[in-house]
N, C-alpha and C positions, 0 to 999 in steps of 0.2 A: 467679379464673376460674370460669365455671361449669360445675354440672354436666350442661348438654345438656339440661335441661327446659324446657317454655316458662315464658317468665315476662310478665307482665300486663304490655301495654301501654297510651300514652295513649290516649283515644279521641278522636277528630275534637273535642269541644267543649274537652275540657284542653288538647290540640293549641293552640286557639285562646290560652288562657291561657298556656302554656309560650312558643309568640312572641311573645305581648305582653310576657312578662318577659324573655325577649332584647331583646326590644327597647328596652323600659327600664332594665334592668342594662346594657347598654352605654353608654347618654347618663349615668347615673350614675358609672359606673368614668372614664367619659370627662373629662365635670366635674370629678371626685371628683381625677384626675391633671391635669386642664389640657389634655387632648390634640384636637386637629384631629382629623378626620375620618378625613387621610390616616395620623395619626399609630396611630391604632387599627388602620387596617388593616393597614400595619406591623407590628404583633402577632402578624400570619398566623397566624390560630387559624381554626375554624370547630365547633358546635356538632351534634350527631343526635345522632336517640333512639334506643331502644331497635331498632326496626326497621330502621334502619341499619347497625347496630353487627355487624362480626363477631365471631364469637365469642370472640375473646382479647381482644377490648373490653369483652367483658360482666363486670361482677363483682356479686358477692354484698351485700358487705360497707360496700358506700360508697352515697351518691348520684350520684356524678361521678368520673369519671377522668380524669384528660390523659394523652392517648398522645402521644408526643412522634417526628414521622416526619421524616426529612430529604428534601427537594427539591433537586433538582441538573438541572442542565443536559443534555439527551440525549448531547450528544457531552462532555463537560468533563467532563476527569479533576481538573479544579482543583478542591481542598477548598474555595478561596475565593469558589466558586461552588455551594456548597451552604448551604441554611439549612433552621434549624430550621422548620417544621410542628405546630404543638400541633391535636391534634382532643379537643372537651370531648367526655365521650362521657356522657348524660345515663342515668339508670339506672332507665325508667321505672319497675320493677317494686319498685324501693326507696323511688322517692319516693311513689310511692301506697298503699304499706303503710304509712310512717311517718304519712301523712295519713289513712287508715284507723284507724290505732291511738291518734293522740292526737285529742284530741276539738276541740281551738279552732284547729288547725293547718291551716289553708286555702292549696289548692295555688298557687294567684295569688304571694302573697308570701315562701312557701316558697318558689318557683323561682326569685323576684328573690333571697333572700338564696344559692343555691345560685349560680346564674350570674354575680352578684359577687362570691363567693366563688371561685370558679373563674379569671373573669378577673384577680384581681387576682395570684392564682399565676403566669399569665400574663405579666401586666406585670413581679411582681419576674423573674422566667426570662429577658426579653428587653432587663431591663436591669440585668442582673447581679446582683442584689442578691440570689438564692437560685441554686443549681447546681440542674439535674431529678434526676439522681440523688445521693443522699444516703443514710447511716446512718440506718436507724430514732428513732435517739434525735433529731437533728437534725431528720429530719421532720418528729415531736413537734414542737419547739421553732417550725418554719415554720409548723406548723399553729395553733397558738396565736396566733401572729402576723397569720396570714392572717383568724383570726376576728376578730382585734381591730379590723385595718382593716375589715373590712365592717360590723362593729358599729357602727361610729364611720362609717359611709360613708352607711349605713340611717340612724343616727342623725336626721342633718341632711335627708333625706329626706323624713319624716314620711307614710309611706307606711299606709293602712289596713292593717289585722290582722299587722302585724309586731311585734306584742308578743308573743304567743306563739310567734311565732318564736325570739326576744331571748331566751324563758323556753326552749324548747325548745335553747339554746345556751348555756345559762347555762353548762354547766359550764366551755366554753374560756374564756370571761370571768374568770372565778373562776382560771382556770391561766392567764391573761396576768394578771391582779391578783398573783399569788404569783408572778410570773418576775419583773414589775415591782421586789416587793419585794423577791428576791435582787440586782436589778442594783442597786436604789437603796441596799442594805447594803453594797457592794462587791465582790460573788460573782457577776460577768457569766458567764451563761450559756450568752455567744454565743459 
């Protein structure tokens, strides 16, 4: 959380840039899983930035969070009438310090690899394949995972200045190469 200071938001032309990567990391994740149109939206996710965000949305330490909110019916007391809500909460003030501070790291392809990275969290949550809350050490492990598939999503993409992205993530690469090699020893991690 933070601590109640303002923090830098996008301006009207990055704006322009952070939707066009919505808008592209969607058709991507979309492809990348096979999914229809209505099958995404299924997903019920929804994206804002930093000016949207209240304040238990905000964090320091990440570029992106999923809050994860349930929706229910006004009058229905049935659980089987609620569902899950993910809101990606985008962290303006992290991703343009990280794009400040390294020098080849261009916000356009930074925020497709952020926004696929995030939906694909999404997708494993909404089809079981990760629980939202988890052990710190498991996190880890999802988290490595989640790079991987985006690495491998970007990959086949061939999307301009996303190699210093790939460089600026190297390390999760390098910890899904060494998980890889524990499970292919016999010592599954999962």
């Amino acid at each position: 959380m933070t601590d109640g200071t303002r923090h830098k938001e996008f301006n009207a032309r990055q704006m322009v840039s952070v939707n066009q990567a919505v808008v592209v990391a969607e058709e991507l994740v979309s492809n990348f899983y096979k999914f229809s149109g209505s099958q995404m939206r299924q997903l019920n996710y929804d994206f804002k930035t930093l000016s949207q965000l209240a304040p238990h949305e905000i964090v320091d330490a990440h570029f992106a969070q999923i809050v994860r909110y349930r929706t229910q019916k006004k009058d229905s007391l049935l659980e089987t009438d609620a569902a899950d809500f993910y809101l990606i909460c985008l962290q303006d003030h992290a991703i343009l310090s990280a794009v400040d501070r390294f020098e080849n790291l261009n916000l356009y392809p930074f925020m497709i690899y952020i926004v696929c990275h995030e939906l694909i969290h999404v997708v494993r949550f909404r089809r079981f394949l990760q629980h939202f809350q988890v052990p710190p050490d498991e996190r880890q492990v999802e988290e490595i995972r989640v790079h991987h598939a985006t690495r491998e999503l970007l990959k086949k993409a061939n999307i301009d200045g996303m190699d210093p992205v790939f460089a600026f993530y190297g390390k999760w690469q390098e910890a899904f190469e060494q998980m890889d090699e524990i499970v292919t020893n016999g010592n599954d991690v999962t």
